[in-house]
N, C-alpha and C positions, 0 to 999 in steps of 0.2 A: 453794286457796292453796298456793302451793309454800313451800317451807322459808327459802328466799332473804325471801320475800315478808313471811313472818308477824317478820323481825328490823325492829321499827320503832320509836321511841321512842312513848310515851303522855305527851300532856299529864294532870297529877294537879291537881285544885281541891281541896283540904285548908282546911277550916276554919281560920284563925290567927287566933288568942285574943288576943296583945298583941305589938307592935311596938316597938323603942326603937330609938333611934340612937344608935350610942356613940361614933362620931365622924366626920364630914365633912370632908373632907381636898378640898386642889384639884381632884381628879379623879377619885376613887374618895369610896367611902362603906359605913362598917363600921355592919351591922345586927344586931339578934338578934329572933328571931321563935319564938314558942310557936305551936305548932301541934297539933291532934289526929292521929294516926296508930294506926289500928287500937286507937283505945280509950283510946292511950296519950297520954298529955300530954310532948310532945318541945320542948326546946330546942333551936335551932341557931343559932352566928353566923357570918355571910357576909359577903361583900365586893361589895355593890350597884355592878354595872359597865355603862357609857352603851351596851357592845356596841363592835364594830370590823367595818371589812374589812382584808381583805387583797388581792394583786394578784400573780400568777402571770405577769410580763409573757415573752412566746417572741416570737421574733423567725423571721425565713422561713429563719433557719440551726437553728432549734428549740433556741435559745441561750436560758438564763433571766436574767434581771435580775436579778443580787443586789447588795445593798447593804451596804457595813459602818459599824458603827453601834456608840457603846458603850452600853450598859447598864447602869448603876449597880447596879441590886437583884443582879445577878451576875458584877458585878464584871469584864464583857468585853466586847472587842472583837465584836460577834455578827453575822455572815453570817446576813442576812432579807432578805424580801418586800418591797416596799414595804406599807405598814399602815398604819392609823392608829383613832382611835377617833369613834363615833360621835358627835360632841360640837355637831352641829348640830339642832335641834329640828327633827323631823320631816323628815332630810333622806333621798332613797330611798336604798337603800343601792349601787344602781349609780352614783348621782350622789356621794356617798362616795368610794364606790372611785375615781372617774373623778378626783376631786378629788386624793387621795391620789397618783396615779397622777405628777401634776401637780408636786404639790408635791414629793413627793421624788426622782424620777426625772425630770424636764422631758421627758412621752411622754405622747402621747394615743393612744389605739388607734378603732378601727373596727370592730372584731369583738367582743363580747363572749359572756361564756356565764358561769352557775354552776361551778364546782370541786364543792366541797364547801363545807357544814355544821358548823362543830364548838361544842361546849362545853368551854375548857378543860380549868378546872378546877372541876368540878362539886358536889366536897365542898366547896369556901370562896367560891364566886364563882358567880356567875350571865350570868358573862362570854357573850354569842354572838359568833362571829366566822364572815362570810361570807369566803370566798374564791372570787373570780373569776379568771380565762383571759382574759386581754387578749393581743389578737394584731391585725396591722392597724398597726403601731405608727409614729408618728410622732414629730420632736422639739416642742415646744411651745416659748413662752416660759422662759425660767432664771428659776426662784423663789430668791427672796430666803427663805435658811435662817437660822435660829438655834439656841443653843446647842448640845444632842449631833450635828443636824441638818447644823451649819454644817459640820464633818466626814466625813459621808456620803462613801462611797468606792464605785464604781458598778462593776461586771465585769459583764461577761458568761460567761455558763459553759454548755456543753451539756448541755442538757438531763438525760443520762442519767449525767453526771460529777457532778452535782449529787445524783442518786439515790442514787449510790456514797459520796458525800461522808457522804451520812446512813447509810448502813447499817457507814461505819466508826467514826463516832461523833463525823465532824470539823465539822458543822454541828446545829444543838440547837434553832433556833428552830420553834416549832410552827408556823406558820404556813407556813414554808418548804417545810420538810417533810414535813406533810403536801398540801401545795400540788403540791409537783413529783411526790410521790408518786402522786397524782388525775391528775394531768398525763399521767405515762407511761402510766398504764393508759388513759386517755380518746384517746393517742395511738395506742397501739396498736390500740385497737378503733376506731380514723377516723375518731374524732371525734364517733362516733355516741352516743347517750342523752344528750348533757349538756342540762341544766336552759338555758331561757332566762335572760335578766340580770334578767329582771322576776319569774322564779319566786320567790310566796310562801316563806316559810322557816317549818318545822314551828312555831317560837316564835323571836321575835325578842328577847325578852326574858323 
């Protein structure tokens, strides 16, 4: 096993002792969970999340699709992906994406592939977020948007300006970011190793 190889996350099965909910909100849901950890009797409270994707869309100019959108929780105008969250039961998470793709962008693509894997924010959230490489791109029907939605502002941007954009500090969303980041490195090596759309994910939740 090489060095590269042995870097992988582990699923952990931990005994929990008692679960509560402290509160149920529209779309999120705050937990607290006792659990055993090497002996010890641990506290933790989290923020039980349905999971999301995301949507990497390139175009045959290797332009990415960004969106601007505001964001309440920080108070910005925020340059992202198209996203959204996984909030239909049992739905795959390509057919998500593809949905997503749809709704916020009015694009369907043809070519699919895995990005990347992430766990936000690991210490308060159990949030997983796939991201996909949509290319292949088409217009679809105009969805009918609302609310922060109904403002949605669409650019397109080259791919490696958008790279730059993050490493000066001028785009923050994680999804984006780490999105076109997967992107240039997957472009650069030709596209080669990426996961199919239907590749299982280490934990989905």
């Amino acid at each position: 096993m090489s060095e590269a190889d042995s870097v992988k996350d582990e699923i952990a099965h931990l005994d929990v002792s008692h679960r509560e909910l402290l509160h149920q909100g529209h779309l999120l849901t705050f937990v607290s969970e006792t659990f055993d950890y090497s002996g010890d009797e641990m506290r933790r409270e989290f923020v039980q999340h349905p999971g999301a994707v995301g949507v990497i869309a390139l175009d045959e100019k290797d332009r990415v699709l960004t969106i601007r959108q505001y964001r309440h929780p920080i108070r910005s105008w925020s340059w992202e992906a198209p996203a959204g969250l996984l909030d239909v039961v049992d739905e795959p998470l390509l057919v998500a994406a593809q949905r997503e793709l749809a709704e916020e962008a009015d694009l369907a693509a043809t070519d699919w592939a895995v990005l990347l894997d992430l766990v936000s924010s690991p210490g308060m959230s159990n949030e997983f977020v796939r991201v996909f490489l949509a290319r292949g791109l088409s217009a679809t029907a105009v969805y009918a948007r609302e609310g922060e939605e109904a403002d949605i502002e669409v650019r397109w941007v080259p791919l490696d300006d958008v790279v730059a954009a993050a490493m000066r500090g001028d785009i923050r969303n994680a999804i984006l970011v780490a999105g076109v980041f997967a992107a240039a490195n997957a472009r650069d090596r030709g596209w080669a190793g990426l996961r199919t759309p239907d590749a299982a994910p280490l934990q989905r939740r």
